[in-house]
C-alpha positions as MATLAB code, in Angstrom:
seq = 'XXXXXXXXXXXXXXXXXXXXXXXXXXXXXXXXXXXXXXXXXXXXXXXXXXXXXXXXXXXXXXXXXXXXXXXXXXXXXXXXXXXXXXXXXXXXXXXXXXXXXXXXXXXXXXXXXXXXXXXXXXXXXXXXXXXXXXXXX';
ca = [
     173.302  131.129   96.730;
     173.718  132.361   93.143;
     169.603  132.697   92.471;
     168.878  133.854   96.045;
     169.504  137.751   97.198;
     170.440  137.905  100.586;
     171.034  141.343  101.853;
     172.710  142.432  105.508;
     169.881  144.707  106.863;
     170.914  147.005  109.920;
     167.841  148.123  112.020;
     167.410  150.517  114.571;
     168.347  149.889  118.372;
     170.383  146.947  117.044;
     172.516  146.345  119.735;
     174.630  143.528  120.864;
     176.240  140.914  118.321;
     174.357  139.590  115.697;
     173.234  140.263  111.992;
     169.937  140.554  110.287;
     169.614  138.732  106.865;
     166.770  139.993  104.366;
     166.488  137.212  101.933;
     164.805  138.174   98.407;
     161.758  140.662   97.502;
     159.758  138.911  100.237;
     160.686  140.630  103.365;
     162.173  137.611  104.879;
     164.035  138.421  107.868;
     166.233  136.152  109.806;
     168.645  136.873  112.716;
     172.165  135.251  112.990;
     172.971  135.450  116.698;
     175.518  133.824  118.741;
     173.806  131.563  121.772;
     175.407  129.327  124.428;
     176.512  125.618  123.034;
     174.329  123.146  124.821;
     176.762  120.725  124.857;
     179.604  122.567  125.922;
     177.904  125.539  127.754;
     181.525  127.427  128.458;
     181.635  127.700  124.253;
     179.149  129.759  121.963;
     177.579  128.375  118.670;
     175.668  130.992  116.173;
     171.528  130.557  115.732;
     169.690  131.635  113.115;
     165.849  133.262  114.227;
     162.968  133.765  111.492;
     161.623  137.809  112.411;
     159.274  139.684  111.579;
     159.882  142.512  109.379;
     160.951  144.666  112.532;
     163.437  142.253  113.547;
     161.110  140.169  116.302;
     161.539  136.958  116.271;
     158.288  134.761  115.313;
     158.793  132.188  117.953;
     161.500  131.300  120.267;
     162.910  128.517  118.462;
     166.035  128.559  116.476;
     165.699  127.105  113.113;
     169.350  126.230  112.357;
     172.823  126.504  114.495;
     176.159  126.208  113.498;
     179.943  127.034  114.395;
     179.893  124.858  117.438;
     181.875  125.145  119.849;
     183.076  128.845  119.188;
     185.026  130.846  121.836;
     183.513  134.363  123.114;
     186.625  136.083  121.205;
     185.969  134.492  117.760;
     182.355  135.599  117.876;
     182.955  139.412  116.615;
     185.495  138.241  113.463;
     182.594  135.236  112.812;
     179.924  138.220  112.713;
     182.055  140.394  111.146;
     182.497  137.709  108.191;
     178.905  137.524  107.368;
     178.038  141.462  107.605;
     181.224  141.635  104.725;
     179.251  138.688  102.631;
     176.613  136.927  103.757;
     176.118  134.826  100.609;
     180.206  133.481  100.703;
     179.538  132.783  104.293;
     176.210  130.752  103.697;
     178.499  129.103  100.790;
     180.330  127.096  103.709;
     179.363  123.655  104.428;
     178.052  124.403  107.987;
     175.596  126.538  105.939;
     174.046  123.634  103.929;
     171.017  123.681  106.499;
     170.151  127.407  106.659;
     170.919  127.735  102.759;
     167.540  125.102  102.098;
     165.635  126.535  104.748;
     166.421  130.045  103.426;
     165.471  128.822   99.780;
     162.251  127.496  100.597;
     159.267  129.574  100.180;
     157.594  130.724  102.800;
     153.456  131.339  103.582;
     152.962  135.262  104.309;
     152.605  136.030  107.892;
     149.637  136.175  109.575;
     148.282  139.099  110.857;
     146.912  139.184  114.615;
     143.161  139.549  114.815;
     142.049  142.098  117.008;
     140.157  141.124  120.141;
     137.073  143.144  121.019;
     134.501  142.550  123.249;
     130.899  142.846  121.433;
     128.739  145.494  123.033;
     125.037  146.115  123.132;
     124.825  149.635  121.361;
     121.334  150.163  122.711;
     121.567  148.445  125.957;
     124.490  150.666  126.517;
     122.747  153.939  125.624;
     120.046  153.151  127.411;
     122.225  152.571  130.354;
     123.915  156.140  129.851;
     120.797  157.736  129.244;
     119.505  156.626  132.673;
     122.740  157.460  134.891;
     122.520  161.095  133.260;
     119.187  160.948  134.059;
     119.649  160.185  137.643;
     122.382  162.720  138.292;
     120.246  165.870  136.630;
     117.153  164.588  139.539;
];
């Protein structure tokens, strides 16, 4: 991780257990999260989310998970780990994943395009014109 910056970002309303990674100048924002292991569904395994730059995640998908097969009580210390240094926990093995995905470059967001629906600016005057006309008979 020595020519990537990855910075533990706390945002507002942040509740529950997990940890925010900003990686680089770019805004990149991922969530580390523990979920339920699939294949053991009494155990936990941590998730990593990509986020927008308030923290929601860009699609439901997970784009890496490791630690499987954690128990509920190890989750905190596990969390804990990463908020003290993200880029000596991303240095572990189980990290080799996330670490390339992280380093890849990513296309800017795109921005939602408004949806309006396309009005007739005289037909709709007109239309005014002729209800205020009607009321003042």
């Amino acid at each position: 991780m020595d020519d990537m910056d990855v910075q533990v970002i706390e945002l507002r309303g942040n509740g529950g257990l997990g940890v925010f990674l900003r990686v680089g100048d770019d805004q990149r924002l991922y969530r580390v999260a523990p979920v339920r292991d699939p294949n053991q569904p009494r155990f936990w395994c941590l998730a990593a989310f990509e986020c927008s730059s308030c923290g929601i995640p860009v699609s439901g998908s997970a784009i890496w998970a490791g630690w499987w097969g954690s128990s509920q009580i190890e989750l905190p210390k596990l969390l804990d780990t990463i908020k003290e240094d993200a880029g000596a926990w991303l240095a572990n093995e189980q990290c080799a994943k996330l670490r390339t995905i992280l380093q890849q470059p990513r296309p800017p967001l795109q921005m939602p395009v408004a949806r309006t629906v396309r009005r007739e600016a005289n037909h709709h005057a007109d239309e005014v014109l002729a209800e205020t006309a009607e009321r003042a008979s």
